[in-house]
C-alpha positions as CSV (number, residue, x, y, z in Angstrom):
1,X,11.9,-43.5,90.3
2,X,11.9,-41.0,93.3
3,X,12.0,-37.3,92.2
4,X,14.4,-34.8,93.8
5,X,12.5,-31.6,94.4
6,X,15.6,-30.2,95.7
7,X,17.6,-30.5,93.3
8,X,15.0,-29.2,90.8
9,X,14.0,-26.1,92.9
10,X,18.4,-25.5,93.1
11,X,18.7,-25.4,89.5
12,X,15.3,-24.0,88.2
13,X,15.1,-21.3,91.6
14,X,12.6,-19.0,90.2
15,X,9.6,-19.6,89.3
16,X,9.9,-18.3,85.3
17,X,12.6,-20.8,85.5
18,X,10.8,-24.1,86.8
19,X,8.2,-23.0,84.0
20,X,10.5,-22.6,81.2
21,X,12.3,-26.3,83.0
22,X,8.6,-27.7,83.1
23,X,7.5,-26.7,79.4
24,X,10.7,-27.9,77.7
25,X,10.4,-31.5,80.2
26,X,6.4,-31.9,79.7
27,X,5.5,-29.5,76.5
28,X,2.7,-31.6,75.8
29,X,1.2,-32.4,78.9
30,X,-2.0,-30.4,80.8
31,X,-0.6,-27.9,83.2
32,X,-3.4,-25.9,83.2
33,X,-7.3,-26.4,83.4
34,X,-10.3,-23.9,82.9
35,X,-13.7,-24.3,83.6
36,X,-15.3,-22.7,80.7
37,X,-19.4,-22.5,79.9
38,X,-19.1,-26.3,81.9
39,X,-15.9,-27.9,80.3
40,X,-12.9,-28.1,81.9
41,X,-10.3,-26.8,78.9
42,X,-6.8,-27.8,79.1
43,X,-3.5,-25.7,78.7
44,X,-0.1,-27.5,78.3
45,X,3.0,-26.6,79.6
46,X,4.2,-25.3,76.4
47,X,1.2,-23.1,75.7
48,X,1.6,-22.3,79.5
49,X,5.2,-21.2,78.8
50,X,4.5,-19.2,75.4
51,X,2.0,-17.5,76.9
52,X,3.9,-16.2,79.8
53,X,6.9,-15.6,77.3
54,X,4.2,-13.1,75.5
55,X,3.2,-11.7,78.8
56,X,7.0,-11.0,80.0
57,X,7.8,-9.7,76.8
58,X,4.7,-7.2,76.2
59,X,4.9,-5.5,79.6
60,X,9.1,-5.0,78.7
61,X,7.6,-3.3,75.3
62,X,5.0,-1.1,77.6
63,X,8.3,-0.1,79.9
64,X,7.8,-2.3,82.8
65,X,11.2,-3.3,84.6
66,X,12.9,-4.5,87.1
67,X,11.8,-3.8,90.4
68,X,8.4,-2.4,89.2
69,X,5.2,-3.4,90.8
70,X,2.3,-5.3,88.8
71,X,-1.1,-5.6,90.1
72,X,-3.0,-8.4,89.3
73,X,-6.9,-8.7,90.1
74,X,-9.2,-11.5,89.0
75,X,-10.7,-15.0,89.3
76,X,-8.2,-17.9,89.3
77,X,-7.4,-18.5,86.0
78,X,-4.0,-19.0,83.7
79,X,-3.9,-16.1,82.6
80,X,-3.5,-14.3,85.9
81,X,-1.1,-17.0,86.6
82,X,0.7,-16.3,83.6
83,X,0.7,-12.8,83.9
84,X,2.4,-13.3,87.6
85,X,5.1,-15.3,86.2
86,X,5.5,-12.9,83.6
87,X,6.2,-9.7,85.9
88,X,9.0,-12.2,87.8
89,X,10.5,-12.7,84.2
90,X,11.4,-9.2,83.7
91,X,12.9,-9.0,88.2
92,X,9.0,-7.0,88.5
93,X,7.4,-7.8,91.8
94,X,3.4,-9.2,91.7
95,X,0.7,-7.8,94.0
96,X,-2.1,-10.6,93.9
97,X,-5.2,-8.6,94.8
98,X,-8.8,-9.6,95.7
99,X,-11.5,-9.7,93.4
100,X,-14.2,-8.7,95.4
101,X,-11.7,-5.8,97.8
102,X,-13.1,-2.2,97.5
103,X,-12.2,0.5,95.2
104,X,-10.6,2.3,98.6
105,X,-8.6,-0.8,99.9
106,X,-7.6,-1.1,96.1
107,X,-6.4,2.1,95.5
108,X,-4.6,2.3,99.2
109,X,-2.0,-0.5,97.9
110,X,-2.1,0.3,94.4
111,X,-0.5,3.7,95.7
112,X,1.5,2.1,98.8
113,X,3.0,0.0,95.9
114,X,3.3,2.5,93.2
115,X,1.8,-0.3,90.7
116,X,3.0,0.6,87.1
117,X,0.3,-2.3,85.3
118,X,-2.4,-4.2,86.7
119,X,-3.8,-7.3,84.9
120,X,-7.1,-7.1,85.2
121,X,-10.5,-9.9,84.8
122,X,-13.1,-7.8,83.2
123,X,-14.8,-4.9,83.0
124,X,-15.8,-4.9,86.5
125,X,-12.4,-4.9,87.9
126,X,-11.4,-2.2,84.9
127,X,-14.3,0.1,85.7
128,X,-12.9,-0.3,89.5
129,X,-9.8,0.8,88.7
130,X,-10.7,3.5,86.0
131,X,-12.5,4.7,88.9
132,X,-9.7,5.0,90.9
133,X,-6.8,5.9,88.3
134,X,-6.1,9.4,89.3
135,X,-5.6,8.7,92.7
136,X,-3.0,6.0,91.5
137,X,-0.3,8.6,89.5
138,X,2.2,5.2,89.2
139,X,-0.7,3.6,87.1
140,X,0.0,3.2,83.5
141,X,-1.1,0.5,82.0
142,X,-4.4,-2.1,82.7
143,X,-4.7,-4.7,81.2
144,X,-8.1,-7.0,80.6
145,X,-8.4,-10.3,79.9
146,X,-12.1,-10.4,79.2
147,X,-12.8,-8.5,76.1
148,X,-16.6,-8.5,76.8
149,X,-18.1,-4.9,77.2
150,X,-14.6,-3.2,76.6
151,X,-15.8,-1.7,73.3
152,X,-17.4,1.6,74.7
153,X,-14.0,2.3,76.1
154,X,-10.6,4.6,75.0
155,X,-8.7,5.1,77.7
156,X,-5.3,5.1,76.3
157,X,-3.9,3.2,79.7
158,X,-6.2,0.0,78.6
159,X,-4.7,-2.8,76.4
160,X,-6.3,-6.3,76.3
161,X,-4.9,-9.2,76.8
162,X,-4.2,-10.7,73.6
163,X,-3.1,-7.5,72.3
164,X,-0.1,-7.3,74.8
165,X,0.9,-11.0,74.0
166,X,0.6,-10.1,70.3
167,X,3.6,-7.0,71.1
168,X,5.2,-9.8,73.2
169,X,5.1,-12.3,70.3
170,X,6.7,-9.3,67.9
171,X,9.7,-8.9,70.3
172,X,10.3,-12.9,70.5
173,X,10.4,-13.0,66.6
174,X,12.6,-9.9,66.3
175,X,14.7,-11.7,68.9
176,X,14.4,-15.1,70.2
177,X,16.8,-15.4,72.7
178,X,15.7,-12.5,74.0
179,X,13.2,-14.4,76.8
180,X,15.4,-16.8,77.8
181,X,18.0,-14.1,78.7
182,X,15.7,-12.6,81.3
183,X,14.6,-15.5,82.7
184,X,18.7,-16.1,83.1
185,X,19.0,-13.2,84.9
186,X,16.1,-13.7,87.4
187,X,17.5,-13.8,90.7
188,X,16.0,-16.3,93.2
189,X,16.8,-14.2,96.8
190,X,15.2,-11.2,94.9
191,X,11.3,-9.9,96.5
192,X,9.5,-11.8,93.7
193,X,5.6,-11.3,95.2
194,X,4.1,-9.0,97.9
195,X,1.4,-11.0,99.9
196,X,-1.0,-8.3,101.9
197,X,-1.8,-9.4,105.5
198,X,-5.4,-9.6,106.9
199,X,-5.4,-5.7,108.0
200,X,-7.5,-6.7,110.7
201,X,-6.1,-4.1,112.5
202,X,-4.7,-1.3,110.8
203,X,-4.0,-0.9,106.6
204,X,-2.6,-4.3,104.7
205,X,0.9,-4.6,104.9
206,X,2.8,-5.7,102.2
207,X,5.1,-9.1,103.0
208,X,8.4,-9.6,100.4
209,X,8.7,-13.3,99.9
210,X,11.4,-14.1,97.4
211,X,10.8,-16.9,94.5
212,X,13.7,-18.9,95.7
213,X,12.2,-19.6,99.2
214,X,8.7,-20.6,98.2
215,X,10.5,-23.0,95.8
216,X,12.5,-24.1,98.6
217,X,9.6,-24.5,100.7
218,X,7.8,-26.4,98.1
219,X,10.3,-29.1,97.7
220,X,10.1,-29.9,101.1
221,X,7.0,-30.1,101.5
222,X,6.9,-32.5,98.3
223,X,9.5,-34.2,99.6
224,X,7.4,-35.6,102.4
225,X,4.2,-35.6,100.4
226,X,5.3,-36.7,96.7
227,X,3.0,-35.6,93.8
228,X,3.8,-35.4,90.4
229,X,2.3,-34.9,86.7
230,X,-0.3,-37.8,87.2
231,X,-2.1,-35.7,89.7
232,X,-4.9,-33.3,89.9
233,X,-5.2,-30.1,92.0
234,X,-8.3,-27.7,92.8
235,X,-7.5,-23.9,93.1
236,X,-10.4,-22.9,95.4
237,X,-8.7,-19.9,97.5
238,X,-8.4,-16.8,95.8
239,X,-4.7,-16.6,94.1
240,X,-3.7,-13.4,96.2
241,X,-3.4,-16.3,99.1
């Protein structure tokens, strides 16, 4: 049986959609896999989903809305992934930055962007960003996903994060249509993610691509090269591409 990408990108035409349309089709199956300490460990569609949910749901309780900015900064990894999906879920735009960019490159689009929350790897990228804080006054909220060496630090604008899916979880339990409203309301010609250029010339520029159109783009492009659940991908360029 042939799959119609088109049709699936028209109905689920953002991407918090296809993910909520892919965990309830495929709950079980890997969506998601980390290489961890030499094993590759596997995330399914629905913990995929749930965790996004969390994600979404945590940065509403921390007061990010539509048409804020959220940074993200990292290795490839769900949770970034999650966390991208998450800021579309609430109509926030993502800023995918580099891991390796400089703390004055970082801080020149953190400010160009007026970034409310940046998910952040570790505490390299948080010490970066601490660094650079008060030159950022949009810049409220950071959020790690790598506990290691956070202890020694009280910032109040740091949350990890489990402890931002935990206030996400809360909301879903106190009300559990809540999630699925928002994802409703996303809005496929909206500016979903800002893409920097090269800057090879002057300052990055931020391009607006809306979620609709990449979907779009994606089903055609699957509809002349056909993959589906059975097959493997390798994330090797860094997910602000």
């Amino acid at each position: 049986m042939t799959t119609d990408f088109a049709a699936i990108a028209q109905a689920a035409d953002t991407f918090p959609k296809l993910l909520r349309r892919n965990a309830a089709a495929h709950p079980d199956e890997v969506a998601l896999r980390e290489k961890i300490f030499g094993l590759w460990r596997p995330t399914t569609w629905g913990e995929y989903h749930a965790r996004t949910r969390a994600f979404a749901l945590g940065l509403s309780d921390l007061g990010i809305d539509g048409g804020d900015v959220v940074g993200l900064i990292g290795d490839n990894r769900p949770d970034w992934v999650a966390g991208e999906i998450a800021a579309h879920a609430l109509g926030a735009l993502s800023l995918g930055l580099y891991r390796d960019a400089l703390e004055d490159e970082v801080q020149y689009l953190l400010a160009f962007a007026e970034v409310k929350a940046v998910i952040a790897e570790d505490e390299e990228q948080v010490d970066k960003l601490l660094n650079l804080a008060d030159q950022v006054p949009s810049l409220r909220h950071i959020v790690y996903c790598d506990p290691r060496g956070m202890r020694k630090y009280d910032d109040p604008r740091l949350i990890s994060a489990d402890a931002l899916a935990a206030r996400g979880e809360a909301m879903h339990a106190a009300d559990p249509g809540l999630y699925d409203r928002m994802v409703d309301a996303t809005d496929a010609e909206a500016v979903a993610i800002l893409c920097t250029t090269s800057g090879t010339t002057a300052r990055p520029k931020l391009a607006m691509l809306s979620g609709g159109r990449v979907l779009r783009h994606c089903a055609r492009y699957l509809a002349a090269d056909p993959k589906g659940p059975q097959d493997d991908y390798v994330s090797v360029l860094p997910l602000p591409w």
